[in-house]
N, C-alpha and C positions, 0 to 999 in steps of 0.2 A: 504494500500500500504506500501509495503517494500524498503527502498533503502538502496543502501548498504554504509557502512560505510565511504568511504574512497572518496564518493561525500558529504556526511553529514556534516560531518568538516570543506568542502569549504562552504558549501549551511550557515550554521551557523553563522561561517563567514560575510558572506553578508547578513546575515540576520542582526546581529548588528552593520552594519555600518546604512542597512537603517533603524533601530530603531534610531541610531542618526541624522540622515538625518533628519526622521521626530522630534525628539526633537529641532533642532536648527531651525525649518518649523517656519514658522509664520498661522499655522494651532489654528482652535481653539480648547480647552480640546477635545471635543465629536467627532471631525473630526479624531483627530491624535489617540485616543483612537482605532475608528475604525478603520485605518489603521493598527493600532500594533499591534490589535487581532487578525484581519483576517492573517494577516502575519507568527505570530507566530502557527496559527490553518494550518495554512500552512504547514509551515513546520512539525509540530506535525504529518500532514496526512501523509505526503511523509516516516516517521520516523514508521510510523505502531501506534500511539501513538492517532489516533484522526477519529472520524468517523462523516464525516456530519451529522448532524440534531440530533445526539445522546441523548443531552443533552432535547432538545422537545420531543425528544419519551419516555424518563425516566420521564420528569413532567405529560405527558400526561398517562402515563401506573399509575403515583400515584394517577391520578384525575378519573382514571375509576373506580379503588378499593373500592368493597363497604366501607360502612362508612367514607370515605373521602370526 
């Protein structure tokens, strides 16, 4: 997915107030971790930058190659 620029900049924006939102959280490391990735994998998608499940189908296409 593509969005256009001129929402990006807002979308952005609000993406790093609630990356502080969850820094001042009383969340523990592995909670707010997850919060921040998924957030930022977020925005990445909306941005043409980021494709579900991508990153498993590149470890899994390494693990089918012979001699691996």
């Amino acid at each position: 997915m593509k969005t256009q620029s001129k929402y990006l900049e807002e979308i952005n924006r609000l993406l790093a107030d609630y990356l502080l939102e969850i820094e001042k959280s009383d969340l523990k490391p592995l909670s707010a971790q997850v919060y921040q990735v998924q957030s930022k994998n977020f925005v990445r998608w909306i941005n043409g930058d980021f494709t579900p499940g991508e990153v498993k189908k590149s470890k899994k296409q390494m693990q089918d190659k012979p001699g691996k």
